[in-house]
TIDREN-496175 format. One record per residue (C-alpha): residue number from 1; x negated, y negated, z negated. Coordinates in nm, 4 decimals. Layout:
N
R   tifi         c1         c2         c3
R    NUM          X          Y          Z
...
//
This chain:
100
R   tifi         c1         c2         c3
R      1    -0.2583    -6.0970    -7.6009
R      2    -0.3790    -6.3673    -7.3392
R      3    -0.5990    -6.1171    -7.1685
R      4    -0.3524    -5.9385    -6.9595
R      5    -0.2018    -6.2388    -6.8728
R      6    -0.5972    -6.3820    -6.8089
R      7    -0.6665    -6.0299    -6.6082
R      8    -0.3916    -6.0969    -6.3774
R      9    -0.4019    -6.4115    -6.2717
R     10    -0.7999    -6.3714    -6.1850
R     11    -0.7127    -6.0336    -5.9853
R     12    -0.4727    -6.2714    -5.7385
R     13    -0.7822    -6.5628    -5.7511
R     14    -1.1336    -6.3506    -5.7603
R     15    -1.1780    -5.9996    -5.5493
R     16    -1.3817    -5.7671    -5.7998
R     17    -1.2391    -5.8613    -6.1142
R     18    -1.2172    -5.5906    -6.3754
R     19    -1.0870    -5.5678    -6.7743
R     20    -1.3496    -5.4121    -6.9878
R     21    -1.1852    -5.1193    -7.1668
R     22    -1.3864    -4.9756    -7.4428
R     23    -1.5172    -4.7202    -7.5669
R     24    -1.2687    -4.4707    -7.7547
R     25    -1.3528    -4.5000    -8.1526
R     26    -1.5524    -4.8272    -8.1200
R     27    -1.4792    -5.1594    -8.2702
R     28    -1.6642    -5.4909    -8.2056
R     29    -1.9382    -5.3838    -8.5071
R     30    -2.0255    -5.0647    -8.3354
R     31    -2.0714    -5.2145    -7.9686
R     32    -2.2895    -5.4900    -8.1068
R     33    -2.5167    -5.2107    -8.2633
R     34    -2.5252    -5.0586    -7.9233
R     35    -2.7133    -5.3286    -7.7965
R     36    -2.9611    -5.4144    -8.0732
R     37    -3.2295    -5.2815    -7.8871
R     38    -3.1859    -5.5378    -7.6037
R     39    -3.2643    -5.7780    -7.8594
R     40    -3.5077    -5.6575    -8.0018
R     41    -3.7034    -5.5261    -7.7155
R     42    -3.6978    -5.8635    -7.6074
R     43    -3.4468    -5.8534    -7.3031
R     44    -3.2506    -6.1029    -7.4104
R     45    -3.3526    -6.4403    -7.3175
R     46    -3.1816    -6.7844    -7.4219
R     47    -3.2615    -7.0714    -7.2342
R     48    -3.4314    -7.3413    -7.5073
R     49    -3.2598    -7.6501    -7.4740
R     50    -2.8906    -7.5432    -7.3638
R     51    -2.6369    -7.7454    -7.5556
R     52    -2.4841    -7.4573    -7.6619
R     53    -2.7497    -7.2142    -7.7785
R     54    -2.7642    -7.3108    -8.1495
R     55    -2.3485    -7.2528    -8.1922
R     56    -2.4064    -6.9680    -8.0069
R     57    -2.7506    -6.7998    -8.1792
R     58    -2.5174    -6.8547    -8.5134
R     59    -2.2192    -6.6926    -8.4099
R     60    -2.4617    -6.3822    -8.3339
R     61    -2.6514    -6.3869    -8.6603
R     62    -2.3418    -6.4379    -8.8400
R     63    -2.1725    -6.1563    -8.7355
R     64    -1.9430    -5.9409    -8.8477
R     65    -1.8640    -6.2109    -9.1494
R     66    -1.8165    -6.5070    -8.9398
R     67    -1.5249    -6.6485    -8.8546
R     68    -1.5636    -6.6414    -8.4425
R     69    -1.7075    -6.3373    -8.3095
R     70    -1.5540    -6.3841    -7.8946
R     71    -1.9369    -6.4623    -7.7766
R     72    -2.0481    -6.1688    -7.9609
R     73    -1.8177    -5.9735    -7.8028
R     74    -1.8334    -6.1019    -7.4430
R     75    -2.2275    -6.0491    -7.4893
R     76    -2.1963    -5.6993    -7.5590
R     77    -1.9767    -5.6583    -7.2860
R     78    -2.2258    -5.7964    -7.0519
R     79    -2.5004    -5.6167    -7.1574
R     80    -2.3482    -5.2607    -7.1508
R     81    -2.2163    -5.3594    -6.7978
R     82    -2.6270    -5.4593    -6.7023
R     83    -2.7354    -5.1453    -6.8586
R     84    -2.4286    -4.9365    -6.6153
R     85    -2.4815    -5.1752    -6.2803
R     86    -2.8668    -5.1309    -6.3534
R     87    -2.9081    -5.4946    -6.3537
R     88    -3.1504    -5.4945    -6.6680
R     89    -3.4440    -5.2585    -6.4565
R     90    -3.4156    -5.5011    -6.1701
R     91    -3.4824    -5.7550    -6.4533
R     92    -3.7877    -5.5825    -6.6136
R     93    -3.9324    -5.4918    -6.2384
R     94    -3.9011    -5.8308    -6.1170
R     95    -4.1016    -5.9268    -6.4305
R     96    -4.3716    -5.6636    -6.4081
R     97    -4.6798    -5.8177    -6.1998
R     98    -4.8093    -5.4937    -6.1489
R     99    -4.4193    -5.3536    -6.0225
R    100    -4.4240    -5.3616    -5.6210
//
């Protein structure tokens, strides 16, 4: 209920600024499995000492039974928008030595 409220005051603040609106028929479950293969293709990186990686890593694993899912959800979000923008090639060319 916040978000439209959220949406609106960041469209008067920040040129650019978006909602996500998903995909018809999908829940929060279904997105995440959209973007297993991120993680395990090993595009996800987490930085190793951020104060906030083990709460986060926990939420993930513990999803869909935990209590607090937002992160999940906001990480899905930004990964589907990488894969659209093309933002996750960039990634894996500027990490390929042998990409010129």
């Amino acid at each position: 209920a916040s978000g439209v409220q959220l949406i609106q005051e960041l469209h008067s603040e920040i040129y650019g600024i978006t909602e996500y609106d998903p995909p018809p028929g999908t829940d929060k479950t279904m997105r995440l499995h959209a973007q297993t293969d991120l993680f395990e293709n090993g595009f996800v990186f987490l930085p190793a000492q951020a104060p906030w990686r083990d709460e986060y890593v926990t939420e993930l694993i513990s999803f869909p039974g935990s209590r607090y899912d937002d992160q999940v959800d906001s990480t899905t979000q930004a990964l589907a928008y990488l894969r659209r923008s093309n933002g996750l090639a960039v990634w894996e060319r500027l990490g390929d030595p042998d990409w010129r």
